[in-house]
Every structure is written in C-alpha cells, then in structure tokens.
VEXROKE-231200 format. One record per residue (C-alpha): residue number from 1; residue in three letters; chain; x, y, z. Coordinates in Angstrom, 3 decimals. Layout:
! VEXROKE-231200
[NUM, ala, A, [X, Y, Z]]
...
This chain:
! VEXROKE-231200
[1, unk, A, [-11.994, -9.693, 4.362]]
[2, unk, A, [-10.787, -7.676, 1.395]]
[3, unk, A, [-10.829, -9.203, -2.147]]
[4, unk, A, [-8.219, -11.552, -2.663]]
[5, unk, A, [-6.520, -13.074, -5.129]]
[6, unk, A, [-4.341, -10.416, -6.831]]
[7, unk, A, [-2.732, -6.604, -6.262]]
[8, unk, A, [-0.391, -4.785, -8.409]]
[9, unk, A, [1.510, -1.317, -8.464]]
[10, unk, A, [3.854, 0.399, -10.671]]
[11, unk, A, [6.732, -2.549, -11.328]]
[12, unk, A, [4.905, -5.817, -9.365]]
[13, unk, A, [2.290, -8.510, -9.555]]
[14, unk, A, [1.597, -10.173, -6.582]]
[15, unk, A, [-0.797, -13.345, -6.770]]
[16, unk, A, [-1.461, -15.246, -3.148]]
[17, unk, A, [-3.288, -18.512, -2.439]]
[18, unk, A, [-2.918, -19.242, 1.335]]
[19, unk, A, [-4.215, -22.039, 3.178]]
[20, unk, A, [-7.712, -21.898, 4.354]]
[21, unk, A, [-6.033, -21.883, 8.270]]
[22, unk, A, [-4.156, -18.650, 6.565]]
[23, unk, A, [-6.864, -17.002, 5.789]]
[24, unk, A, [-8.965, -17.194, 8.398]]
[25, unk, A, [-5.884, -15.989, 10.333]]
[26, unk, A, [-5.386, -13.050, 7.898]]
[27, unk, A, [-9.215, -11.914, 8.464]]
[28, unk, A, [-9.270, -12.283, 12.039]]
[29, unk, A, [-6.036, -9.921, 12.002]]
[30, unk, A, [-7.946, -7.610, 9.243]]
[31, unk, A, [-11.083, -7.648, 11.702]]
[32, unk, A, [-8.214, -6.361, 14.841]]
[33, unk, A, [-6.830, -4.022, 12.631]]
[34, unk, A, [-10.118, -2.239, 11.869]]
[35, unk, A, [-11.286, -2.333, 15.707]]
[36, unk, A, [-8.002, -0.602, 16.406]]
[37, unk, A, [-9.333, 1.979, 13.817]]
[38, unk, A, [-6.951, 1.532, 10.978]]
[39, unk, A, [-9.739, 2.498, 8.322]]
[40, unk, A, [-7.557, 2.524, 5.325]]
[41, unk, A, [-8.609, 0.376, 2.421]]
[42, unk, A, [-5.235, 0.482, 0.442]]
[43, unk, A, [-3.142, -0.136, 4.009]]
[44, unk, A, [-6.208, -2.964, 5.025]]
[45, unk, A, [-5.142, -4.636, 1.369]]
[46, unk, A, [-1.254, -4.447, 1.703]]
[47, unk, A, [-1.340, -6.386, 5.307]]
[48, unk, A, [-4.070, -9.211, 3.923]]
[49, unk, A, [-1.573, -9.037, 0.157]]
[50, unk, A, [1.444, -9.741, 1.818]]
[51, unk, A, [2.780, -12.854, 3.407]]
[52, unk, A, [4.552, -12.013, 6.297]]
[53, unk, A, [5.077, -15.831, 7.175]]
[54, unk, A, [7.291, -15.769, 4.184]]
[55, unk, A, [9.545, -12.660, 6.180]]
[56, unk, A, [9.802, -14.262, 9.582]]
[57, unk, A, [11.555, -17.468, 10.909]]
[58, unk, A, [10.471, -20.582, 9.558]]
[59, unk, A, [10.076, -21.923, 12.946]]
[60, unk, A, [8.025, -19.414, 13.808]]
[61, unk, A, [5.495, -19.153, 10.576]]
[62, unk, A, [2.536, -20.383, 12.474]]
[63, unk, A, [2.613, -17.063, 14.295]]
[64, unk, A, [2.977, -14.613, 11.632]]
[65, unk, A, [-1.201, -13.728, 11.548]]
[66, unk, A, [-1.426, -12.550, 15.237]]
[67, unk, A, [-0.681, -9.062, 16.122]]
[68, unk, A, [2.654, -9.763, 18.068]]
[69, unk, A, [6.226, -8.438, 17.185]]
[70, unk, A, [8.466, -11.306, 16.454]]
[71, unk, A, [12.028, -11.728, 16.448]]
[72, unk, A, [13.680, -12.015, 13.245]]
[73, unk, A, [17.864, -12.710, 12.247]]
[74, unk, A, [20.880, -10.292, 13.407]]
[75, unk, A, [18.554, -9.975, 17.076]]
[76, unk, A, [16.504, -7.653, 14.823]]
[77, unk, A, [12.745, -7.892, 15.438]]
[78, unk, A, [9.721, -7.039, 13.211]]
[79, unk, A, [7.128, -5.089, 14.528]]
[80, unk, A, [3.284, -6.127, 15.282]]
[81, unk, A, [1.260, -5.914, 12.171]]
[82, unk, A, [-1.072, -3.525, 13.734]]
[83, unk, A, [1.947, -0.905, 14.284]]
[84, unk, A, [2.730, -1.663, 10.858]]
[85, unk, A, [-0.663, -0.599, 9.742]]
[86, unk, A, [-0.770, 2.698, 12.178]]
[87, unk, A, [2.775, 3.996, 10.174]]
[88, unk, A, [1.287, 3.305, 6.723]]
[89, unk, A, [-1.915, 4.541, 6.972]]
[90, unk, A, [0.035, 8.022, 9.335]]
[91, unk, A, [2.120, 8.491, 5.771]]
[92, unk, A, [-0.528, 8.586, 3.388]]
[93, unk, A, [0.920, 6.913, 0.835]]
[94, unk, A, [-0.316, 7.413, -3.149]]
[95, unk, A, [0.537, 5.647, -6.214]]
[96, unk, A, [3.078, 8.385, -6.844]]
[97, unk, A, [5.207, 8.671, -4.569]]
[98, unk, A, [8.718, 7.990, -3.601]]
[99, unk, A, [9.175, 6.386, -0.059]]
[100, unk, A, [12.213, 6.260, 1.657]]
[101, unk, A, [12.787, 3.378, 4.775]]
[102, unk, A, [15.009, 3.205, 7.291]]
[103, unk, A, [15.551, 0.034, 8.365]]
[104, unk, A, [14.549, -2.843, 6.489]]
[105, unk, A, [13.826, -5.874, 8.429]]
[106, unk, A, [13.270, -8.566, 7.136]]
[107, unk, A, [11.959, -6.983, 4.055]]
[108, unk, A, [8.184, -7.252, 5.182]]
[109, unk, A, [7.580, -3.315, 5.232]]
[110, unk, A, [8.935, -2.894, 2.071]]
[111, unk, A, [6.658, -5.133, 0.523]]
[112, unk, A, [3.912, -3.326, 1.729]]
[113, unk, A, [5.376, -0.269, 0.833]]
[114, unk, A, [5.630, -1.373, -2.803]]
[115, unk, A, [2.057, -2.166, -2.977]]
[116, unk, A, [1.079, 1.313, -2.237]]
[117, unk, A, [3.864, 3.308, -3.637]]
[118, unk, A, [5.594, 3.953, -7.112]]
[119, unk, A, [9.370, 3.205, -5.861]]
[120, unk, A, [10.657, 2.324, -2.327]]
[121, unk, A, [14.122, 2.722, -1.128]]
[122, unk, A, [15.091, 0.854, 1.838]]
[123, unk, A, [18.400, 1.066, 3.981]]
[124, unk, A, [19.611, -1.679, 6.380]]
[125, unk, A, [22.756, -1.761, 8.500]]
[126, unk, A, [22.839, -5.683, 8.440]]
[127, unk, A, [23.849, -7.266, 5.151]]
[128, unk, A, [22.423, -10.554, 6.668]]
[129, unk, A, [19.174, -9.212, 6.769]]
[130, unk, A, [19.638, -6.599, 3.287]]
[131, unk, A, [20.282, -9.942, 1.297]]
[132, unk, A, [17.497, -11.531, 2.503]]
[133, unk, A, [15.398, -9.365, 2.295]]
[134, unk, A, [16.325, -8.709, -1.122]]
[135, unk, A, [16.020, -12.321, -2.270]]
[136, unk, A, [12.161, -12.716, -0.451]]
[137, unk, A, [11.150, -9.228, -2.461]]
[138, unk, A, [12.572, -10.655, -5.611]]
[139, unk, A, [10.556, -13.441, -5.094]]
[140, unk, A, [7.470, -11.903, -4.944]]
[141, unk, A, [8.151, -9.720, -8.405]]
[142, unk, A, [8.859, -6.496, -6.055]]
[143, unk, A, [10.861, -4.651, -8.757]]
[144, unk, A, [10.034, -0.575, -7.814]]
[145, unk, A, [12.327, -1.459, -4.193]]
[146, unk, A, [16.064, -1.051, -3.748]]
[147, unk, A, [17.356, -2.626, -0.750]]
[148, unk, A, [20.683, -0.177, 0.501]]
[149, unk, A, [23.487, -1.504, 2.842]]
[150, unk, A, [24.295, 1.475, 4.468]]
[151, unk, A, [23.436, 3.548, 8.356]]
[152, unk, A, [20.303, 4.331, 7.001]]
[153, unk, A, [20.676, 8.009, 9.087]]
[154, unk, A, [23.981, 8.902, 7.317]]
[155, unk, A, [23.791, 6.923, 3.787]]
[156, unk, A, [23.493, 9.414, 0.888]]
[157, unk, A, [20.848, 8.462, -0.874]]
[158, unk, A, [19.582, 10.332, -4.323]]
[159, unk, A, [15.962, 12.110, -3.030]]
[160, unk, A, [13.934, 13.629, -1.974]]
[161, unk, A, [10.984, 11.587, -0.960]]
[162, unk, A, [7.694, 12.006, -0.630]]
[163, unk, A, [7.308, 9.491, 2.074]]
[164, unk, A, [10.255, 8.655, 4.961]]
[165, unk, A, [9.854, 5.861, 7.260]]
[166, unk, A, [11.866, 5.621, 10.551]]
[167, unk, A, [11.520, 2.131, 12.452]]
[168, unk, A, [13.629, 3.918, 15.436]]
[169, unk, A, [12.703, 6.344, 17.802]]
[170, unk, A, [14.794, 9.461, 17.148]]
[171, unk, A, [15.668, 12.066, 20.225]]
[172, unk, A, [15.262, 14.914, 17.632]]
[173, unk, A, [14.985, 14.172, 13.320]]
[174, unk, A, [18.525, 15.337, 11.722]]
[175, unk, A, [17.833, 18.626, 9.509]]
[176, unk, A, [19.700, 16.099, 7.098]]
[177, unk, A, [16.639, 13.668, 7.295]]
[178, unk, A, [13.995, 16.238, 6.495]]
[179, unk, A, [15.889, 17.918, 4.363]]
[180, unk, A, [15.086, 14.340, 2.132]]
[181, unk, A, [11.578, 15.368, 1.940]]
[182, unk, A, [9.607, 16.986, -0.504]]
[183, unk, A, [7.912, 20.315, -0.275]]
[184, unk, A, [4.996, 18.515, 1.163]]
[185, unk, A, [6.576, 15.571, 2.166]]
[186, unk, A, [5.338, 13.167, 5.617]]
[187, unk, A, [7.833, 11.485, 7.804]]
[188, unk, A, [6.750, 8.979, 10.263]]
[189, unk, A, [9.000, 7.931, 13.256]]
[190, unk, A, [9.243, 7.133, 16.925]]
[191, unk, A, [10.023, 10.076, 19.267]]
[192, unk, A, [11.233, 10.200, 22.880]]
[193, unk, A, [12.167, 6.662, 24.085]]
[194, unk, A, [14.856, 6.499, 27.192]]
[195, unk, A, [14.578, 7.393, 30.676]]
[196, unk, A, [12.010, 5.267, 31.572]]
[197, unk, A, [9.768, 6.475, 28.818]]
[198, unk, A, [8.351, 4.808, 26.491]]
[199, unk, A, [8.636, 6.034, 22.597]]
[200, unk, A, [5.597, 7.750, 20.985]]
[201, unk, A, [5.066, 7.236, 16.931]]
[202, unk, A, [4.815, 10.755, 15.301]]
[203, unk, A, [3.907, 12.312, 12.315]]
[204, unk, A, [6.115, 14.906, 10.949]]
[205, unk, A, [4.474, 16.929, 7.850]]
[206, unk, A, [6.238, 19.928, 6.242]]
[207, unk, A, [3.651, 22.029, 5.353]]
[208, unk, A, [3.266, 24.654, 2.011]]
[209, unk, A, [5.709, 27.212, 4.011]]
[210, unk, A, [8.479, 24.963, 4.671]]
[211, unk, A, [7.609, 24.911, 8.246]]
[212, unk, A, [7.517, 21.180, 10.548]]
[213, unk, A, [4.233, 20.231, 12.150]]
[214, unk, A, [4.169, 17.201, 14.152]]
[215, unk, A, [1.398, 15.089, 15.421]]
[216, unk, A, [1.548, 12.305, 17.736]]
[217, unk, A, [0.220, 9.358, 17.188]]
[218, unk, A, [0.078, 7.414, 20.702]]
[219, unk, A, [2.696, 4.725, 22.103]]
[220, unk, A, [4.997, 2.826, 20.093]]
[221, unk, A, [7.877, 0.445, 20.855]]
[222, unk, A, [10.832, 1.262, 18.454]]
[223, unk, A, [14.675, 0.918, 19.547]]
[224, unk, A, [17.098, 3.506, 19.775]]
[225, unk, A, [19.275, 4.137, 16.496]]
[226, unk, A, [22.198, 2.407, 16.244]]
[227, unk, A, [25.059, 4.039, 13.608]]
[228, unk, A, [27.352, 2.888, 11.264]]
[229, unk, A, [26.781, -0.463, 9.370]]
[230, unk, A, [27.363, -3.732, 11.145]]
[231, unk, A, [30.423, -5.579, 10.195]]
[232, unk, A, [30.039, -9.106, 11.370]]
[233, unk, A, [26.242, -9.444, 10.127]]
C-alpha cells in the first residue's frame, strides 16, 4: 500500500485515518488496480487518498473498496474504481495543469482530480448531485475545483484545458470540445456505444501540428450524453 496519512496539491490538504477494515479494503483494491496494470504512482495515491465511501450512498458505504460501479442520486451511477484509475492515468495529469470534467458525479472524480492537478472544473446537469458534490469537496479542503451547473457539452466555460474528461461515450467529440484544449492538450472519453456495441474509452491527444490522434484504450461502460440541464433534479 502507498504511504498514508497525508497528500496535498496546489489549494488542499487532505489528512485520512480509515478503519483498519478500510484499509485493508483500500490495499486489496490498490493490489487489483496494479494487476490490471494501472502503474501510476500519483493515480495509485489519489484512489488509496480519497474516500469514496464518503461520495456514495450511505447505505451502501460498506461497498465503496471493491471494484464495482455503484449507483449514486438522480439514477446517476459512479463508475468502478479501476475505470477510474484507467482515465486518470490515460490523461497524464501534472501538477500544472488545468482539467476540465464533464460530468461530476457524486464529486468522487473531482477529488481525485484535485490531488493531481492545479485547478479542476467540473460540470453537472443535476443540481442535486452539483450541490452535493460541492458540499463533500468542501469538506475535504478541495479549494482548486469549481463545481458548474450547466450541459457540460454546451456550457461556456473560460479555457482551454490541458486535461478534458468525458464520463459519456460520444458518437464523434464536438470541434467545440477540442477546441477547449491546449496546444498539447489530452482528452479522454468513451467512443462508439449503441447498436449493440459496447463503448470503448479513448484517448484523444492533439499533437505539436494541431492535428487529433486517438488511441483506444479497450472496453468501457459509459452512457450516452444526455443535453440540456435537468430541471426537476
């Protein structure tokens, strides 16, 4: 298991003192992670730093250490931790950067995100879940991520980014979406769900002449998009 105890990046402090049933939980899902071949040390550390029992259910707490997607408010679910781990190690995140999410959750992504990035901005459709996940990140002395209510593929927000996140799986990325990244920005997203196919996670990278190159990055199960922001939730 990674040292624990404390992290920090630029704006946070983060200080964690599970139960020894946590913990043995957290390093048998650390042990997964790196059979699955996620190698990266600074990803490794932001799944074992942050709680994700704190961003699920309550009822369902007990769970949040195993590798399973759960369910979470609006009929929203979080992804497994170990997709989780494939899209932060695929962006390549550094201290520097500015990351840009598309759909927040629960908050739980974010938090990583702001444990291996300078500033994260997140958009969410649901204000149920933007609020909350705002209050958990607050919590936790996240203060380099701002939680947007907004369609997360439409909202203008002020870029670009060095770093975009996608938790759907697009048919094609807008020229509007990677137009938000930098010169050599990464974008990481599901492609190609529908039609009885399941979605692949890709890697999107705009190289030094401006130019798209895309890797993909095996199976993933992320939902379609869904526009416009939702009015009841």
């Amino acid at each position: 298991m990674l040292d624990s105890g404390s992290t920090s990046s630029p704006g946070m402090t983060l200080t964690l003192m599970p139960a020894n049933t946590a913990i043995e939980n957290r390093a048998a899902l650390l042990l997964k992670l790196r059979t699955q071949g996620i190698r990266n040390t600074d990803v490794l550390r932001a799944i074992e730093m942050v709680p994700r029992e704190m961003f699920v259910p309550h009822q369902l707490a007990d769970l949040a250490q195993r590798d399973l997607p759960l369910p979470i408010a609006c009929g929203q679910t979080m992804s497994e931790p170990s997709l989780v781990a494939r899209m932060l190690e695929a962006l390549d995140i550094d201290r520097a950067h500015r990351v840009l999410e598309i759909g927040t959750g629960s908050g739980y992504v974010a938090a990583s995100l702001a444990s291996l990035a300078k500033h994260v901005t997140s958009i969410e459709r649901f204000r149920t879940l933007a609020s909350g996940a705002q209050t958990r990140l607050a919590q936790l002395g996240l203060n380099n991520v701002e939680i947007v209510c907004g369609d997360g593929l439409a909202t203008d927000v002020a870029g670009p980014f060095d770093r975009i996140l996608v938790h759907l799986s697009l048919d094609e990325p807008s020229a509007t979406l990677l137009g938000r990244l930098t010169a050599d920005g990464v974008l990481v997203c599901g492609r190609g769900a529908g039609q009885g196919r399941g979605a692949s996670l890709v890697r999107l990278t705009r190289n030094l002449q401006g130019e798209i190159e895309e890797s993909d990055l095996g199976p993933c199960l992320l939902p379609k998009p869904i526009t416009g922001i939702a009015e009841a939730l």
